[in-house]
C-alpha positions as CSV (number, residue, x, y, z in Angstrom):
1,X,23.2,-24.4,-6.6
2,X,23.1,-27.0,-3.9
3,X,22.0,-30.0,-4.3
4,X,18.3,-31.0,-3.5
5,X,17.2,-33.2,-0.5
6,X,17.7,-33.0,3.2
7,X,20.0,-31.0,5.1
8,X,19.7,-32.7,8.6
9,X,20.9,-31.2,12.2
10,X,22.4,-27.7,11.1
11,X,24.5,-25.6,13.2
12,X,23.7,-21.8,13.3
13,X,26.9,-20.9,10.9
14,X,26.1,-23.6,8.7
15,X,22.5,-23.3,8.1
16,X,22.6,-19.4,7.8
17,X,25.2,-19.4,5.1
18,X,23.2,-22.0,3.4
19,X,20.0,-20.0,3.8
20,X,21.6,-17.2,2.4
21,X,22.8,-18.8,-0.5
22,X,19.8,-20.4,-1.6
23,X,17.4,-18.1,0.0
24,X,17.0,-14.4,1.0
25,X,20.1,-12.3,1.9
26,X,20.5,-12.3,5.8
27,X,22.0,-12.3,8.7
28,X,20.8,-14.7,11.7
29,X,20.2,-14.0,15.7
30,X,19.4,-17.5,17.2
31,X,17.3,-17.8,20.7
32,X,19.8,-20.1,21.7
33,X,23.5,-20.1,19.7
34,X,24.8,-22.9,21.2
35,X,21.7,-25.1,20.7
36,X,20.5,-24.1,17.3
37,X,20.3,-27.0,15.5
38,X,17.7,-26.4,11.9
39,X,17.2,-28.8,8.6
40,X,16.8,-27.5,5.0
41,X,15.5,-29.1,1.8
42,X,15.3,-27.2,-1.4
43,X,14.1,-27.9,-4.9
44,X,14.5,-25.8,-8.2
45,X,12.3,-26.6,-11.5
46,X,13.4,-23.5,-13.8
47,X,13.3,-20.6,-12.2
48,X,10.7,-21.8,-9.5
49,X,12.4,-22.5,-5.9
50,X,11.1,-24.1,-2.9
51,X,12.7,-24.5,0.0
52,X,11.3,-26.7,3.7
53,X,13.2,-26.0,6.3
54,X,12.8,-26.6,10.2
55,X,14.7,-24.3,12.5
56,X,14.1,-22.8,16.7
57,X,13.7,-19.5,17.4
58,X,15.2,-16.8,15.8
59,X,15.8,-13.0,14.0
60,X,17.0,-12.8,10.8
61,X,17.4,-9.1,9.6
62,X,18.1,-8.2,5.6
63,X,20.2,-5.1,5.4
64,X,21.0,-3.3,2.5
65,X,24.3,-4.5,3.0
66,X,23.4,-8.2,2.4
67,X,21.1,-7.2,-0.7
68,X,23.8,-5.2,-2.1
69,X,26.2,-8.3,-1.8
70,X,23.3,-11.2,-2.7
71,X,22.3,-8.9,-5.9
72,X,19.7,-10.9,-5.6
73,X,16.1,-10.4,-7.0
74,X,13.2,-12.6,-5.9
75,X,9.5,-12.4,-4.7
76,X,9.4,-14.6,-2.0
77,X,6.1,-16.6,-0.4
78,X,6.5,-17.4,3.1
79,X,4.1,-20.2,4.8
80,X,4.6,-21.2,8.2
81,X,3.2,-24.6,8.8
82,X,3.2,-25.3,12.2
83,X,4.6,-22.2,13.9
84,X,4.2,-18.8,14.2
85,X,6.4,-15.8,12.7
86,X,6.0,-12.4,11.8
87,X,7.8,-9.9,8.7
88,X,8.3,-6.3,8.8
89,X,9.2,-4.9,5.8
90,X,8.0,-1.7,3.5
91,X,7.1,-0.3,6.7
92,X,4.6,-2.3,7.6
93,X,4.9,-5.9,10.1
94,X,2.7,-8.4,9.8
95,X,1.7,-11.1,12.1
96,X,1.2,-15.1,10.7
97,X,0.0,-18.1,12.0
98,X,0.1,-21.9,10.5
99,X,-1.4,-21.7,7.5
100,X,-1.5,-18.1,6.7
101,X,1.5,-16.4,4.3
102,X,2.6,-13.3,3.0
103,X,5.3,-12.3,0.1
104,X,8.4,-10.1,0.8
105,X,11.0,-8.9,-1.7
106,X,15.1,-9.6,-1.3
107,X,15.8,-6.5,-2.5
108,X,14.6,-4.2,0.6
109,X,15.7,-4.5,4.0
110,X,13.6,-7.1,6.2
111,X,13.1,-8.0,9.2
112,X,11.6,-11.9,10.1
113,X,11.1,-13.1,13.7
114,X,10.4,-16.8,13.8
115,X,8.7,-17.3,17.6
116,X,9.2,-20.6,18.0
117,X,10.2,-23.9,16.2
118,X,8.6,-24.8,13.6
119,X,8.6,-25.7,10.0
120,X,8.2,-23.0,7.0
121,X,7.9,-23.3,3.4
122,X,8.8,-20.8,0.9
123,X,8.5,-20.4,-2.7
124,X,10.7,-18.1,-4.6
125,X,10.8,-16.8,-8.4
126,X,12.4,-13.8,-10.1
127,X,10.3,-10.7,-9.1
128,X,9.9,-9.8,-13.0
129,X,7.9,-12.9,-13.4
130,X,5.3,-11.7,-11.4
131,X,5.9,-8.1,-11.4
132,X,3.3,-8.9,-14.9
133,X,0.4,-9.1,-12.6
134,X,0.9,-6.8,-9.7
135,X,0.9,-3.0,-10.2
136,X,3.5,-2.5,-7.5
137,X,5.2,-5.1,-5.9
138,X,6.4,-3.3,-2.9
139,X,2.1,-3.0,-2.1
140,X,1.9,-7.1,-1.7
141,X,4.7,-7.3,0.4
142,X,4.1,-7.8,4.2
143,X,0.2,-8.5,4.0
144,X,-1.1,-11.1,5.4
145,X,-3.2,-13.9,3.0
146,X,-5.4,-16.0,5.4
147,X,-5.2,-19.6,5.1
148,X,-8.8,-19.9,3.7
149,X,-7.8,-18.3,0.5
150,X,-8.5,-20.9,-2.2
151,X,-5.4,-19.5,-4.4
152,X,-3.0,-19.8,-1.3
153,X,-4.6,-23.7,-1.3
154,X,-3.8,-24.2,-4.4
155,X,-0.1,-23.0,-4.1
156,X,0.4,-25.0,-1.1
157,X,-0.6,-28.0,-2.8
158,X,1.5,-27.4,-5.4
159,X,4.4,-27.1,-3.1
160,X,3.8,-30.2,-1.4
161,X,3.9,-31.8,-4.6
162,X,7.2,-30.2,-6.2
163,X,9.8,-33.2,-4.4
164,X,7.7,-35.6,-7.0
165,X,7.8,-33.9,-9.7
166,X,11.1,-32.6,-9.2
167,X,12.0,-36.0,-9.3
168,X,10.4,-36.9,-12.8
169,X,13.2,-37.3,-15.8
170,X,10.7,-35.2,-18.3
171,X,11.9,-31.7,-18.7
172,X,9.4,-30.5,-20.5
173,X,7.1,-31.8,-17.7
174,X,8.7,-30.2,-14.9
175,X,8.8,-26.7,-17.0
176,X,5.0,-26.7,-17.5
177,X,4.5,-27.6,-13.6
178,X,7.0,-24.7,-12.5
179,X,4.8,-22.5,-15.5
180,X,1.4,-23.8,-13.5
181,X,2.6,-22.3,-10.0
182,X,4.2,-18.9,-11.2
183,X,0.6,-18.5,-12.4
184,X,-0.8,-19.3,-9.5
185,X,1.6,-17.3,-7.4
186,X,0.5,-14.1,-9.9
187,X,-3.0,-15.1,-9.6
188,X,-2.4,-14.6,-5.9
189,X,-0.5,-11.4,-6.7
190,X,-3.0,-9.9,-8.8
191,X,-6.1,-10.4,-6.5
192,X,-3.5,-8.6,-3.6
193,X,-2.7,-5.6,-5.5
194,X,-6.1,-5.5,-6.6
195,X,-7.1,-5.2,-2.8
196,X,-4.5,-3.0,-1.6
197,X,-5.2,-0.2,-4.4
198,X,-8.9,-0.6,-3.0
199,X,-8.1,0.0,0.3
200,X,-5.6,2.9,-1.2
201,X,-8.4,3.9,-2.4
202,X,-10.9,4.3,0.6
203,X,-7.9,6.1,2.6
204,X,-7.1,8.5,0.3
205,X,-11.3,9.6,-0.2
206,X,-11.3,9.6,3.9
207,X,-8.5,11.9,3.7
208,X,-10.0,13.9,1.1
209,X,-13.0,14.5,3.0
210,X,-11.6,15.5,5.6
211,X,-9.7,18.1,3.8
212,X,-12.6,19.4,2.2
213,X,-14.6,19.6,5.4
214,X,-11.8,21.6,7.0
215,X,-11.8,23.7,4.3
216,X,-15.6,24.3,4.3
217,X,-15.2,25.2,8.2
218,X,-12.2,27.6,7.0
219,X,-13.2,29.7,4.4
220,X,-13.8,33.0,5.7
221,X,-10.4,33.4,6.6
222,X,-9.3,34.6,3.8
223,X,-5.5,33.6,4.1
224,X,-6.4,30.4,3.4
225,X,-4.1,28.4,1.6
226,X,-2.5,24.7,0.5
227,X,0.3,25.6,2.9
228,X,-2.2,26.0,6.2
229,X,-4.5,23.3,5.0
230,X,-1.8,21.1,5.0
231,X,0.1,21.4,8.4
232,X,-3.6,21.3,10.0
233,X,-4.2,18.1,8.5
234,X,-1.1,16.4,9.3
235,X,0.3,15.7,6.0
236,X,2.4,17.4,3.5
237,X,1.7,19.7,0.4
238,X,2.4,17.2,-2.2
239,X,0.4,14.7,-0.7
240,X,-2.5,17.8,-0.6
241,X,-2.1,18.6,-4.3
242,X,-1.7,14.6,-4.6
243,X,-5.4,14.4,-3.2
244,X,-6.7,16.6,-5.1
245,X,-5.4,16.0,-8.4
246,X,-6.8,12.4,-7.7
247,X,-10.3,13.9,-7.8
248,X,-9.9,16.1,-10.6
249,X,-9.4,19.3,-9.6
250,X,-6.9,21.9,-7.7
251,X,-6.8,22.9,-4.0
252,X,-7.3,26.5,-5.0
253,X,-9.7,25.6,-7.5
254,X,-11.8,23.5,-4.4
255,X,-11.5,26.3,-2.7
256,X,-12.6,29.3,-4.9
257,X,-15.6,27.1,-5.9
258,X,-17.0,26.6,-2.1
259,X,-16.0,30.2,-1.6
260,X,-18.7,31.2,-4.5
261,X,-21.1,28.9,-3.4
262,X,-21.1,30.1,0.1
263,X,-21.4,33.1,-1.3
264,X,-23.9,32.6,-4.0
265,X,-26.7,30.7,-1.3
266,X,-25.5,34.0,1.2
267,X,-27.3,35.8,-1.5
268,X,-30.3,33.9,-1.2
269,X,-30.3,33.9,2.0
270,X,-33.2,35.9,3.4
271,X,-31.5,36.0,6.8
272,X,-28.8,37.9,5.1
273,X,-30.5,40.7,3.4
274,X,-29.1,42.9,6.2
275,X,-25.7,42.5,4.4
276,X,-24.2,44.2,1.9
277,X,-22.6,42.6,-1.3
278,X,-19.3,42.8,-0.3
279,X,-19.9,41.9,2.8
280,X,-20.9,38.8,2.0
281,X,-18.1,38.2,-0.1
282,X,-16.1,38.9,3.0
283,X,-17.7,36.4,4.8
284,X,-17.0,33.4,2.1
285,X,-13.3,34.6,2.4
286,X,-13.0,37.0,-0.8
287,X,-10.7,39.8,0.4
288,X,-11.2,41.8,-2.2
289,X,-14.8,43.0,-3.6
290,X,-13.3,43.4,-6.9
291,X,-12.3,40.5,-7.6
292,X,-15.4,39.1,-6.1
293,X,-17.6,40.5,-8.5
294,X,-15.4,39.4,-11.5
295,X,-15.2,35.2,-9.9
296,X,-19.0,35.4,-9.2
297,X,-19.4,37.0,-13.0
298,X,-17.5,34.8,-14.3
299,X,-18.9,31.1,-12.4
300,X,-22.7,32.4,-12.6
301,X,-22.7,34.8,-15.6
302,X,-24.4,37.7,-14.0
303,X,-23.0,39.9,-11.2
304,X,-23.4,39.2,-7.7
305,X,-25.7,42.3,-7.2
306,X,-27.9,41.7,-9.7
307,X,-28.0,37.7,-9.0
308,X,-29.4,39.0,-5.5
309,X,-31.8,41.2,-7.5
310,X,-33.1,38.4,-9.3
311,X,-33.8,36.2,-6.0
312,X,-35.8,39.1,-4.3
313,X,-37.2,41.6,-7.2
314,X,-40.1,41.9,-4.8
315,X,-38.0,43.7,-2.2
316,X,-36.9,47.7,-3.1
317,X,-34.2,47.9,-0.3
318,X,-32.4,45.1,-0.9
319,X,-28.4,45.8,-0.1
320,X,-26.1,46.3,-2.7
C-alpha cells in the first residue's frame, strides 16, 4: 500500500495508476492531457480507506476489463467538496453537487465525469462489511444522499478527522475509530435500501394497477391472456407473473375472479334481465357456458341461474 500523506502536482499517467491502485479500477480521459496536473492523499485504519484528492476535469470509465484485473471488492462513498461530478452506474446516473454523495461498487462497470476541478473525498471498505445492512447493494449504488442528511454529516466529520487519528500510535484506538465509521457508513446504507425498496414498492403497485385496470377494460374478449396483457403493458411475462405473485395471487386467477364478478353484478343487474345466462357469461369473457356455470358454482355455491332467481323471485320471465 502506499504510503499516507500528500501526493503533490501529478501527471495524468502518474496519478491514474496511483488511483487505480489505491482506489477504484479505471481508466482516465483528462479535459486537458498535457495540463493535467492532480494531488492525492490516502489513509487506511484496518480495512477503512480514505482517500483526498484534487484533480481538473475528467472521465474515468470502469470496464469489466479493469475489474476483472483489480479483483477488487469495495463499496465506495464519493463526496465532492467543492466541485461538481456525476456517476452512472447500475443503469442509473446521478448528478452531485458540493456536499451531496452517493456509493458505487468496483465490481461493475462505471462511469464518473468530474466537471470541473475540484476536490473529492472518498471512503472505501470491503463491500461484505456493509453488505450486513443493505438488502442489495447494487440498489444504493448511484443515488444521490443530499448534503442535509445528518448520517452523511456525521461520516464527513469522521473523514475529516481520520489524518489525526491515523496518526495516533494506539492500535486499538484507531480500530475502534475505523469500527465507528463502517457503522456509520451501514447506518447510511441501511436507511438507503430502506428507501429504495419503498420506492420499489410504490412502482411496482402503480404498475399493478394499471395491469389490473387494463384487464377490467379487457375482459370480454375472451382470448385474454398473460401473453397479451403483457406486450400491451410494455413489460415482459415474468415481470407480469412477478407482479402478481407480489400481491398474492395469479394473472389467471385475477382474471377468472373479475370475470365472475362482472358476471355475478350482470346478474343483478336489472338493466340486464333482457339477457340470457350465457349471454352474460359471454359478455364477462367465459367462452364457454359450461364451464361458466361450473366457475360461478363453484366461487358462489349456487348456479348462476338460480343466483339470478334469488335476486328477482318477484319476476316470472326472468331469462335463463
Amino acid at each position: 500500500m502506499l504510503p499516507s500523506g500528500a501526493r503533490t502536482l501529478l501527471d495524468h499517467p502518474e496519478w491514474e495508476a496511483r488511483m487505480w491502485q489505491s482506489c477504484s479500477p479505471m481508466t482516465v480521459a483528462p479535459g486537458d492531457r498535457a495540463g493535467f496536473r492532480a494531488s492525492l492523499n490516502l489513509w487506511d485504519l484496518g480495512t477503512l480507506g480514505l482517500r483526498l484528492f484534487k484533480a481538473p476535469r475528467y472521465v474515468a470509465v470502469q470496464t469489466p476489463h479493469e475489474i476483472y484485473r483489480a479483483h477488487r471488492q469495495r463499496l465506495v462513498l464519493t463526496i465532492p467538496l467543492d466541485t461538481r461530478c456525476s456517476f452512472s452506474q447500475f443503469g442509473r446516473t446521478v448528478q452531485l453537487e458540493a456536499g451531496q454523495a452517493a456509493f458505487h461498487l468496483t465490481t461493475s462497470p462505471l462511469e464518473y465525469v468530474q466537471v470541473e476541478e475540484g476536490a473529492v473525498v472518498i471512503l472505501q471498505v470491503p463491500s461484505s462489511r456493509i453488505g450486513l445492512y443493505a438488502s442489495c447493494l447494487e440498489d444504493i449504488c448511484a443515488v444521490r444522499i443530499e448534503a442535509s442528511d445528518r448520517i452523511l454529516a456525521t461520516v464527513l466529520g469522521s473523514a475529516r478527522a481520520i489524518p489525526d487519528i491515523h496518526a495516533i500510535p494506539s492500535a486499538r484506538a484507531k480500530d475502534a475509530f475505523a469500527e465507528g465509521v463502517v457503522a456509520s457508513l451501514g447506518a447510511l446504507a441501511a436507511l438507503l435500501s430502506e428507501a429504495q425498496e419503498n420506492q420499489s414498492s410504490v412502482i411496482k403497485r402503480r404498475r399493478l394497477n394499471a395491469v389490473k385496470s387494463f384487464i377490467d377494460a379487457q375482459l370480454a374478449d375472451s382470448g385474454l391472456n398473460p401473453d397479451r396483457i403483457a406486450s400491451a403493458n410494455g413489460i415482459s411475462v415474468r415481470y407480469l407473473h412477478h407482479l402478481f405473485q407480489g400481491d398474492g395471487q395469479s394473472v389467471t386467477e385475477w382474471i377468472r375472479e373479475r370475470r365472475l364478478d362482472q358476471s355475478r353484478k350482470g346478474l343483478e343487474s336489472a338493466d340486464l334481465r333482457a339477457l340470457t345466462v350465457n349471454e352474460i357469461g359471454l359478455r364477462s369473457g367465459f367462452n364457454n357456458d359450461a364451464h361458466f356455470r361450473r366457475a360461478f358454482k363453484s366461487r358462489y355455491g349456487v348456479a348462476p341461474r338460480d343466483y339470478r332467481r334469488q335476486q328477482w323471485p318477484e319476476i316470472e320471465d326472468v331469462r335463463a
